[in-house]
N, C-alpha and C positions, 0 to 999 in steps of 0.2 A: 708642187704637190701639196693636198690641203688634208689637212690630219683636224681630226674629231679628240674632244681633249677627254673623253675617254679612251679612244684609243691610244694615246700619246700616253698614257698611263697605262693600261692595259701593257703595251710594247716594251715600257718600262722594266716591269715587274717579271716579265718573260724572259728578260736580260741573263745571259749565264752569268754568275758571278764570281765562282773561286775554281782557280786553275789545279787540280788534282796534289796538290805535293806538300811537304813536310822537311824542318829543317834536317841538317845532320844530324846522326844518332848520336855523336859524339862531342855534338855543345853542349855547350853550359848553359845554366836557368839563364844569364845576360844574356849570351851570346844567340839563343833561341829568340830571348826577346826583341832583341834590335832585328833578327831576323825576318820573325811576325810581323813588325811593323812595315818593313820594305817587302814585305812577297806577299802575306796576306791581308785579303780584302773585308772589312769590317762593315762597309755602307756598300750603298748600290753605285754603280758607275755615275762618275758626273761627264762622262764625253768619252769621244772613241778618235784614235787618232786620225780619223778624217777630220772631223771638226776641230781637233787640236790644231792642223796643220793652216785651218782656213781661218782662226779667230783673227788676223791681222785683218781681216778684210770688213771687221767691225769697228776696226776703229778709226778715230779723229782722223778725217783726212789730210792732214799735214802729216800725222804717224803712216797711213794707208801709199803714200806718196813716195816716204821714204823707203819700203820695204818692197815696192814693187819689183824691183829689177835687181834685187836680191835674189843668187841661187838660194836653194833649198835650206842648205847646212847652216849656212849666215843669218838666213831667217827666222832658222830654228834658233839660236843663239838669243836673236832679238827677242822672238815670242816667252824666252824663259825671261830674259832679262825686264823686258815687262809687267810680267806679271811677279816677279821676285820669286820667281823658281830655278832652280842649282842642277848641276850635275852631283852625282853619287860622290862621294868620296870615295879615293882607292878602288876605282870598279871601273873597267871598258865597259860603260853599256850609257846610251842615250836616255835611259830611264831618269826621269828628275826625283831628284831625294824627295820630294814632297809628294808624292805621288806612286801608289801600287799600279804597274800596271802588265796585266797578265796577255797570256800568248792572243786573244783576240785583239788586244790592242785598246782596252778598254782602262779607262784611268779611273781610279776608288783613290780619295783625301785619304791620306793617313797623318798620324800623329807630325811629321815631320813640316806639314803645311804650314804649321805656325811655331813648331819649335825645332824647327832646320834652319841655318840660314848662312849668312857669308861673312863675315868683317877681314881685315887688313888681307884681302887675296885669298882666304882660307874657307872650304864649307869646313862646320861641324853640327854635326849630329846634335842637338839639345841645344843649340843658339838659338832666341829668340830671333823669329825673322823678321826683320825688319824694313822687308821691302814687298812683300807679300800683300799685292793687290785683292783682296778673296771678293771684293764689292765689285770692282769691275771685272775679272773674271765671271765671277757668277752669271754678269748683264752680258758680255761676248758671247759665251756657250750659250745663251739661252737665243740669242740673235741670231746666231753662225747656226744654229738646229735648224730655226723656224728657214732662214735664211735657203739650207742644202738638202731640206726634206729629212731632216732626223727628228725619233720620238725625242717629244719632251720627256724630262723623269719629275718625279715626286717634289726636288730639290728645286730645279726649275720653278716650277710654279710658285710653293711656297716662300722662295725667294723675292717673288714682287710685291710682298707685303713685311716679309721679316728683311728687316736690314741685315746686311754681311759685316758692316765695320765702315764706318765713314774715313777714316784715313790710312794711308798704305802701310804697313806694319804692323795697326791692332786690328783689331775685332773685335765682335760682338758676342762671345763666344759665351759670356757668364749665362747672359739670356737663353744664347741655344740650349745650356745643361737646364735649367730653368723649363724651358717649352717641353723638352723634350721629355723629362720626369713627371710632367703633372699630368700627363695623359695614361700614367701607370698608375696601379694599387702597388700597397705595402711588398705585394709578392713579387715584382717590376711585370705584371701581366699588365698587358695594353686595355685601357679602360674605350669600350664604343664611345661614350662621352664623360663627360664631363667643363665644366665651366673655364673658360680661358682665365690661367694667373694673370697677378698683376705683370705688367712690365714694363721693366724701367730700359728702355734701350740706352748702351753707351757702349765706348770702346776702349778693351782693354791692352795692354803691352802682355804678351805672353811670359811667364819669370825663366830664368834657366832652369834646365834639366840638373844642371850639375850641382844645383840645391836643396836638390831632392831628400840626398842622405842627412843632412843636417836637421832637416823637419820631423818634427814630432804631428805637426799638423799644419794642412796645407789649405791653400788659399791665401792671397794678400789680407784676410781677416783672418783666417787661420783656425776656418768653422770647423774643421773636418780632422778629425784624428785620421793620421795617414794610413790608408790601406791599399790594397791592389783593387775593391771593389771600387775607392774614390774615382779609379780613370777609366771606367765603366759609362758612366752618364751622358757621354758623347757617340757612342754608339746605342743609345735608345730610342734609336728611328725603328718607323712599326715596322719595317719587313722584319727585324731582329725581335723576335717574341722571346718568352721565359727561357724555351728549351735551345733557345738559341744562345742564348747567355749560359744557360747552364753547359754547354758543349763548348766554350770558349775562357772558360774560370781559369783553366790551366794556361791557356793564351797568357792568361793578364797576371796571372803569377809571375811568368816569365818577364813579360815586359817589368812590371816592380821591379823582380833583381837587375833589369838589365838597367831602368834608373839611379836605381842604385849604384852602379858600378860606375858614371860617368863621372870623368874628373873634371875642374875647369880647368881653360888651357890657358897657357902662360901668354905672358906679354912679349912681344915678336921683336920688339923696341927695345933701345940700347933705356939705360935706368940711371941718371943720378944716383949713385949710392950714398954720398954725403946726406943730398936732400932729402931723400927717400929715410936716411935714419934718422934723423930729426923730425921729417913730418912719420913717424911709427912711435914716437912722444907724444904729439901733438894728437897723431890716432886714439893711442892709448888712454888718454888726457877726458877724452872729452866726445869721440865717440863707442869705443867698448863696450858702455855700458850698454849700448841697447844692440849694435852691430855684432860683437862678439872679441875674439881676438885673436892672431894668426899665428901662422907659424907650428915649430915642434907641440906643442902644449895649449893648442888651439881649442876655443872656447864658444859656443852659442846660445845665445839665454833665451830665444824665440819669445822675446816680449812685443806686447798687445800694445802700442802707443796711443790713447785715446784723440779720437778725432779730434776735439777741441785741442788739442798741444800739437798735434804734427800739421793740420790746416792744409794738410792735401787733398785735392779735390774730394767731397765725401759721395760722389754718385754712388758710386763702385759699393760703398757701407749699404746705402738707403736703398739698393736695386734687391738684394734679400731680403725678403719677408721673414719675419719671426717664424709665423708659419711656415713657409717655405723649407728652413733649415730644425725645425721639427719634425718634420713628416720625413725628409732624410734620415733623421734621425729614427723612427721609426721605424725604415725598411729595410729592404735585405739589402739593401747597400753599403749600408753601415752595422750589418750581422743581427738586425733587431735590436740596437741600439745597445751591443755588446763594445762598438766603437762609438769614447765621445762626442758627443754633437756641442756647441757650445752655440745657444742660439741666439745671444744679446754681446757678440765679440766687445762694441765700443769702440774700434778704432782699427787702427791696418796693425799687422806683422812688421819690424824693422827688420827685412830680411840678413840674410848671409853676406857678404861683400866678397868674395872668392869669385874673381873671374872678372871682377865687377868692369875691367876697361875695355870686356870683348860686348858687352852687352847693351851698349848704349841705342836707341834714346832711354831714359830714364826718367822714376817714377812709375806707378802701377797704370798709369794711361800712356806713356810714352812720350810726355809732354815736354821732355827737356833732353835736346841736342848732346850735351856733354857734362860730363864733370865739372868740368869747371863752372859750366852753368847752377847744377845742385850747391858748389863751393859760393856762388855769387848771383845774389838774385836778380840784380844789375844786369848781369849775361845771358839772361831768362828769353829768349825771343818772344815774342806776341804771336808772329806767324814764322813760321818755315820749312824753307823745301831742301830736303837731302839733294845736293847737287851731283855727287857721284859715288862708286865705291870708296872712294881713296877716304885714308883711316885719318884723325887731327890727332896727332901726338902729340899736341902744344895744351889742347881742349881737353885733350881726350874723349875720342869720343865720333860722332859725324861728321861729316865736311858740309856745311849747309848756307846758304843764303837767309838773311835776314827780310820780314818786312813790314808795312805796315799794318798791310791788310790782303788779300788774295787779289792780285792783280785783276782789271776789269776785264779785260783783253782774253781771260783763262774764263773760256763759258763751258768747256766740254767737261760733265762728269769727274770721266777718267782721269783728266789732267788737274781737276779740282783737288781732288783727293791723293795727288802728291804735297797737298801745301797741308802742315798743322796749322789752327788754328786753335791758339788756347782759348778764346772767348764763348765757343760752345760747349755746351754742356756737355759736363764730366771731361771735360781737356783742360780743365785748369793747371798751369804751373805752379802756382804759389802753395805756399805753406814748407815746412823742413827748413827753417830759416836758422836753425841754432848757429851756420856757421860765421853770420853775421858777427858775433864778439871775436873773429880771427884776426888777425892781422895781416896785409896781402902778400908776405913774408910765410906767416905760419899757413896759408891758404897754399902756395905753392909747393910748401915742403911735404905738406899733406896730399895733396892731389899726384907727387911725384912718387909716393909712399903707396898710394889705391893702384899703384901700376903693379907693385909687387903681389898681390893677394889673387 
């Protein structure tokens, strides 16, 4: 069947989108919020479980080969594990955490797509995901549509011009808040036109949730004095107009408290205690001052480290426009500029370290495998592929293969974008070298010590 790419829009837009219902009367501002995020829907549908069921049949055919003679259930398994989607935690329901999906069977991204995700056997709620396909996803559903005779939507299209995230983990997502804001006025009413921002595409590591409560201001530059309006920006696709945001304020209240209330979770792994109290000296010593400090009497100074001294990748700095993070500052996002805007940061956030060995890869692009790698720049890969779930308790951190370059033999896409390469742009690993004056004594008593936090 051949579809007209206005009606492929039209069809779109006709889409029912929110299933009639309302948490219990008897949560709490958290507990509403996590709720919202897993039952309601904030964007338009991006597929419907027929086409969810059929994406394997877009891909590589060595992938397409192996899933044929797969039952149902197995398959489903595989199509999550593909695309780096979970089951719910603590819930019977085939619903993937990263995904709303209501009684027609219609799937809406929610917040979880990219900060759900798995390490050492565990899903949690607010882990950066780190295996979350969104670029090939995107190109399946848009295949598997054309493919079984379903409308395209909005996302679709604009997808074959805006990147999703070139490696499996990050995304592109600064840019989406970016796109998505500059086609509003100060009041967030959708402007008919106006002139395309700059943009600087790259890809970023999603941070934890569970360092939420620690920030005064958020962002890996740390433009944005924290509010409940800051996690706003990602639902300003046009079918969502002013009054649509204004019926949803109370929504994103809730989701705030419910960031709020996340803790980081512990380390699953037995701990050197000797080592572990020696390198919490060594912590103390020499990174505190900009990281913070743990424990009963626990400290966080949320310092700015200027680009020139930290020599991490600086895309991520030069992808905001001055302008850009003044006109935020401007609108009703930031309350009429009742919350600070700080529009010349100078450098990244040294975030919180709390949680820090469920979170890896590491760095604000995701360009370093483990711990031990940030401990040793020697350990730094060039290129690499996550090889499986299984956690390195040694690394801390990924289990992954080393290489030189992305194999020649790897032509498909999909399979491309399992391999980091540091050498493109805004994936660089270097820079955050202070721990170079350690010694590889004080380097392991320290790495043994980031288990505990």
């Amino acid at each position: 069947m051949q579809w007209s790419l206005a009606t492929l829009i039209l069809l779109s837009c006709l889409t029912s989108r929110i299933d009639a219902q309302e948490p219990p009367a008897h949560f709490s501002p958290a507990e509403r919020g996590y709720w919202f995020i897993l039952n309601k829907p904030y964007l338009i549908p991006d597929f419907d479980n027929d086409t969810f069921e059929n994406l394997w049949q877009s891909w590589p055919e060595e992938e397409r080969n192996r899933l044929e003679m797969l039952p149902p259930d197995l398959r489903r398994e595989e199509i999550f594990s593909y695309y780096g989607l979970t089951n719910r935690p603590s819930e019977g329901s085939e619903k993937p955490l990263q995904y709303v999906v209501n009684n027609n069977g219609q799937y809406f991204m929610n917040c979880f797509s990219c900060h759900g995700g798995e390490v050492a056997g565990r899903v949690i709620p607010g882990l950066p995901n780190s295996n979350y396909a969104l670029q090939t996803l995107t190109d399946d559903v848009r295949a598997t549509k054309l493919r079984i005779g379903k409308p395209l939507s909005s996302r679709d299209l604009s997808s074959i011009f805006f990147p999703m995230g070139g490696t499996n983990g990050t995304t592109n997502a600064v840019m989406f808040g970016v796109a998505l804001e500059s086609y509003r006025d100060h009041d967030m009413n959708i402007l008919s036109f106006r002139s395309p921002p700059r943009m600087i595409h790259h890809d970023m590591e999603p941070p934890p949730w569970w360092h939420f409560k620690k920030r005064k201001y958020l962002y890996i530059d740390g433009f944005v004095e924290k509010d409940y309006r800051a996690l706003i920006p990602f639902v300003l696709i046009r079918e969502n107009d002013r009054k649509q945001l204004d019926e949803w304020e109370n929504d994103f209240k809730d989701i705030y408290a419910y960031l709020e209330s996340i803790e980081a979770p512990k380390y699953p792994y037995e701990i050197d205690a000797n080592l572990a109290s020696a390198g919490e000296l060594i912590f103390n010593s020499n990174c505190a001052e900009c990281h913070g400090t743990y424990g009963e009497s626990s400290t966080y100074p949320q310092r700015t480290i200027p680009i020139e001294e930290i020599g991490t990748d600086p895309v991520r700095l030069q992808a905001l426009s001055r302008e850009h993070r003044a006109n935020y500052g401007k609108s009703w996002l930031s309350h009429y500029g009742a919350r600070k805007i700080i529009e010349n940061p100078g450098g990244y956030v040294a975030p919180p370290l709390d949680g820090i060995w469920a979170s890896a890869p590491y760095f604000h692009n995701g360009s370093v495998p483990t711990l031990e790698g940030i401990l040793s720049l020697e350990k730094r890969p060039d290129v690499w592929m996550k090889e499986s779930q299984n956690y390195d308790t040694q690394a801390v951190g990924v289990t992954f293969s080393a290489y030189d370059r992305i194999p020649d033999e790897v032509t498909a896409p999909a399979l491309r974008r399992r391999y980091f390469d540091t050498s493109k742009p805004g994936k660089s690993n270097m820079g955050h070298d202070y721990p170079n004056g350690l010694s590889a004594t004080e380097k392991k008593d320290l790495l043994e010590y980031l288990k505990t936090l």
